[in-house]
C-alpha positions as CSV (number, residue, x, y, z in Angstrom):
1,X,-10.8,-0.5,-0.5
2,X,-9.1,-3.1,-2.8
3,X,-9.6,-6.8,-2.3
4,X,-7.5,-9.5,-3.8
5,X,-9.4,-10.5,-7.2
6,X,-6.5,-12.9,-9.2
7,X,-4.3,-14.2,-6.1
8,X,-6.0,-17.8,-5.2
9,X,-4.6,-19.4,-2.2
10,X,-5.4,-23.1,-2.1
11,X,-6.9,-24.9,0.1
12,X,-5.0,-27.7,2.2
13,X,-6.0,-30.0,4.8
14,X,-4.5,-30.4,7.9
15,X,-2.7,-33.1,7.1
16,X,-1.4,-31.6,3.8
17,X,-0.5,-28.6,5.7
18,X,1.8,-30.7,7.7
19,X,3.5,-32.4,5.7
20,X,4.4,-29.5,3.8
21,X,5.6,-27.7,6.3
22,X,8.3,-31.3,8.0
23,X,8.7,-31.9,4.2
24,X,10.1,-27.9,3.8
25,X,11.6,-27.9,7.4
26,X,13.6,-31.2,6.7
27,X,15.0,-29.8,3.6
28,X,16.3,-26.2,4.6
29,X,17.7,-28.4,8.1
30,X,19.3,-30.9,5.5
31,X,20.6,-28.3,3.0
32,X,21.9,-26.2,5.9
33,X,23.8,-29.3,7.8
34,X,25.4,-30.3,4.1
35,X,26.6,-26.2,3.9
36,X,26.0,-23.6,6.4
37,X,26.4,-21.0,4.0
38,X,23.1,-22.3,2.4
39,X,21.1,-20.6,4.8
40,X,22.1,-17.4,4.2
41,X,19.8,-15.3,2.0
42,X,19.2,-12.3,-0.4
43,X,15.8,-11.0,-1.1
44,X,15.4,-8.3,-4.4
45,X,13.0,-6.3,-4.5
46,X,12.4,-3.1,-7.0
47,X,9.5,-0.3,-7.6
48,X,9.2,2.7,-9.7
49,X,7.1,5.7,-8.5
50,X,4.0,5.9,-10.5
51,X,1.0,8.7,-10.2
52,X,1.4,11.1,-7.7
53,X,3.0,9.5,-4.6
54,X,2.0,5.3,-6.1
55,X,4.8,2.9,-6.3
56,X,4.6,-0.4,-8.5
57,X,6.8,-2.8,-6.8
58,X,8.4,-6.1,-8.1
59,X,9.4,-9.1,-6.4
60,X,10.4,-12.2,-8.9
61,X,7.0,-12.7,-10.6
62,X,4.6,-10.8,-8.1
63,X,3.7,-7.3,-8.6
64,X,1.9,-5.3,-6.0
65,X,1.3,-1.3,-5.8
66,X,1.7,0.9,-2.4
67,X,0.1,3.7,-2.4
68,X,-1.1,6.7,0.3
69,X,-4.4,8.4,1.6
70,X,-5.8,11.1,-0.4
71,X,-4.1,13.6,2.9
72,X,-0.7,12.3,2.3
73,X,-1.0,13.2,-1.4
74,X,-2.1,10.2,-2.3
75,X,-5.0,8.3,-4.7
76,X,-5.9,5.7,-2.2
77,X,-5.6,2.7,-4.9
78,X,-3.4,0.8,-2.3
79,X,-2.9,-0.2,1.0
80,X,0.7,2.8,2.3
81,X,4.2,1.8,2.5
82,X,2.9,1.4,7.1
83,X,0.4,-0.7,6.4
84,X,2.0,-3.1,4.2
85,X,4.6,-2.8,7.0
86,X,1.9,-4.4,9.5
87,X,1.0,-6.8,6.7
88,X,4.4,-7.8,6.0
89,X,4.2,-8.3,10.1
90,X,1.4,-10.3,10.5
91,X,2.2,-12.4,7.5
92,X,5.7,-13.7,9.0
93,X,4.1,-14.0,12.2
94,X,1.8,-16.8,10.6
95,X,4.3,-18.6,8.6
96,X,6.5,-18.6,12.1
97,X,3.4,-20.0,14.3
98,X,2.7,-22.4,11.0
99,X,6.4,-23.7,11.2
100,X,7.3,-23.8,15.3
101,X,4.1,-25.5,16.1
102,X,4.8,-28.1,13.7
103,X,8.2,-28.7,15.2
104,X,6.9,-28.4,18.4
105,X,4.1,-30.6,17.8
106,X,2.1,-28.2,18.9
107,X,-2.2,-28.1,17.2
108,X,-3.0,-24.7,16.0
109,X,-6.4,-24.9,14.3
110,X,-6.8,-21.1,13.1
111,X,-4.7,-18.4,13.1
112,X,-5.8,-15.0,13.5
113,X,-3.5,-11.9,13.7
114,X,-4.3,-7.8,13.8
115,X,-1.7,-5.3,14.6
116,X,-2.0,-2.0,15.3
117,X,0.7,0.6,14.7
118,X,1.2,4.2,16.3
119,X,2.8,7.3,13.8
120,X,3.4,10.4,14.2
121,X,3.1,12.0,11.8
122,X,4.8,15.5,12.8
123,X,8.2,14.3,11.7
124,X,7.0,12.9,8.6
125,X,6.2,16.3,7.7
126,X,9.0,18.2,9.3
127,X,6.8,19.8,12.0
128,X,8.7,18.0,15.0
129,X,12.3,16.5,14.6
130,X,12.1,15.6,18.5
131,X,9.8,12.5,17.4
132,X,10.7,9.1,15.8
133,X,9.5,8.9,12.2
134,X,8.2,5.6,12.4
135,X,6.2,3.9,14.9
136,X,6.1,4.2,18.0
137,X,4.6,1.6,19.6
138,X,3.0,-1.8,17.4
139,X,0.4,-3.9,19.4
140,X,0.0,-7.3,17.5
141,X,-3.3,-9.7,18.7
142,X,-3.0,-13.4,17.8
143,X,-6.1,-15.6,18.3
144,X,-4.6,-19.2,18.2
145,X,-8.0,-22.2,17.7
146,X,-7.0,-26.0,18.9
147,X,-7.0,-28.1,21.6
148,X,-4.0,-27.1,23.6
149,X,-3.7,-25.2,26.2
150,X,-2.7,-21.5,27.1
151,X,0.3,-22.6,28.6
152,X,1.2,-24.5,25.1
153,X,0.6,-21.4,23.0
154,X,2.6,-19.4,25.2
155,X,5.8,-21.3,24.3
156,X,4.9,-21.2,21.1
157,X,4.7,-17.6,21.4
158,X,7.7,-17.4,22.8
159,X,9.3,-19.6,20.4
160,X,7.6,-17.1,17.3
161,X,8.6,-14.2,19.0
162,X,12.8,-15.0,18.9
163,X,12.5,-16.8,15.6
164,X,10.5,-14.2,13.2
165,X,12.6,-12.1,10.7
166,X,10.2,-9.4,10.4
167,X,9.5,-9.3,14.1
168,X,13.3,-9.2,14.5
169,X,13.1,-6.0,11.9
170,X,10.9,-3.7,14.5
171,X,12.3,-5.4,17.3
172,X,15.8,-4.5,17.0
173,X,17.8,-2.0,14.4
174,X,19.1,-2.9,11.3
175,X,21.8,-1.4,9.3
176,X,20.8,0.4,6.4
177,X,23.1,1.6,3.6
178,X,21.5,4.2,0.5
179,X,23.3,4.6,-2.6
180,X,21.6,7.4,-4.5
181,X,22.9,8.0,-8.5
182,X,21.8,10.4,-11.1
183,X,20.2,8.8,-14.1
């Protein structure tokens, strides 16, 4: 198992936490009123293959590797290409609950999320054609702390749920264009 040993994530308050997240809403709602195009954006992300099925990705000044179980050919330095899927998941999913229930004015105390994905992997390995390649079915758990009620969270909920871009990516289908060139 690896564990994060260099990434610190600092510490904020409540209050801190708050003001950061009017302070960044204000902004973007600013910047989008003065030009609508504003909003629109491009995310660049690269990775070369390392080892025998490792990839060393890039993303403006992080670096992270993927990597597969030992049975999928893998060396098992790295969490696979699915489960940074679910992480990439649950890590919208807290930024979304983060931002709506400070619009909302809604008190989240903790946030806790697990998901759980389904694979088959029969297509993966060109045993079945008949089956998706990707999951089938992802269960995500959030444990919301604070002083509001069940009926509060549930808007909010409902409110993370329409309003999440990587919900929105295994909600619904997105095109995808591949460009594949000889070096």
């Amino acid at each position: 198992m690896t564990t994060l040993t260099t990434t610190q994530i600092p510490a904020l308050t409540d209050d801190a936490r708050a003001a950061r997240l009017t302070a960044a809403g204000s902004a973007w709602s600013d910047r989008i009123d003065a030009r609508r195009s504003s909003s629109q954006l491009t995310y660049r992300v690269s990775g070369v293959a390392e080892g025998a099925v490792a990839t060393r990705v890039r993303s403006g000044a992080h670096e992270f590797v993927i990597d597969e179980p030992a049975p999928l050919a893998g060396d098992d330095v790295a969490p696979s290409p699915v489960e940074y899927a679910l992480g990439a998941l649950i890590g919208c999913q807290v930024v979304v609950y983060r931002l709506y229930a400070q619009a909302l004015g809604i008190q989240i105390d903790d946030i806790r999320v697990e998901a759980e994905g389904d694979l088959d992997a029969a297509r993966l390995l060109g045993k079945d054609p008949a089956v998706r390649p990707g999951f089938s079915d992802i269960r995500l758990r959030i444990e919301l702390s604070g002083p509001e009620t069940q009926e509060r969270y549930e808007q909010l909920r409902d409110a993370v749920d329409v309003n999440c871009p990587v919900f929105d990516l295994f909600a619904n289908p997105t095109p995808v264009s591949v460009t594949v060139t000889k070096a």
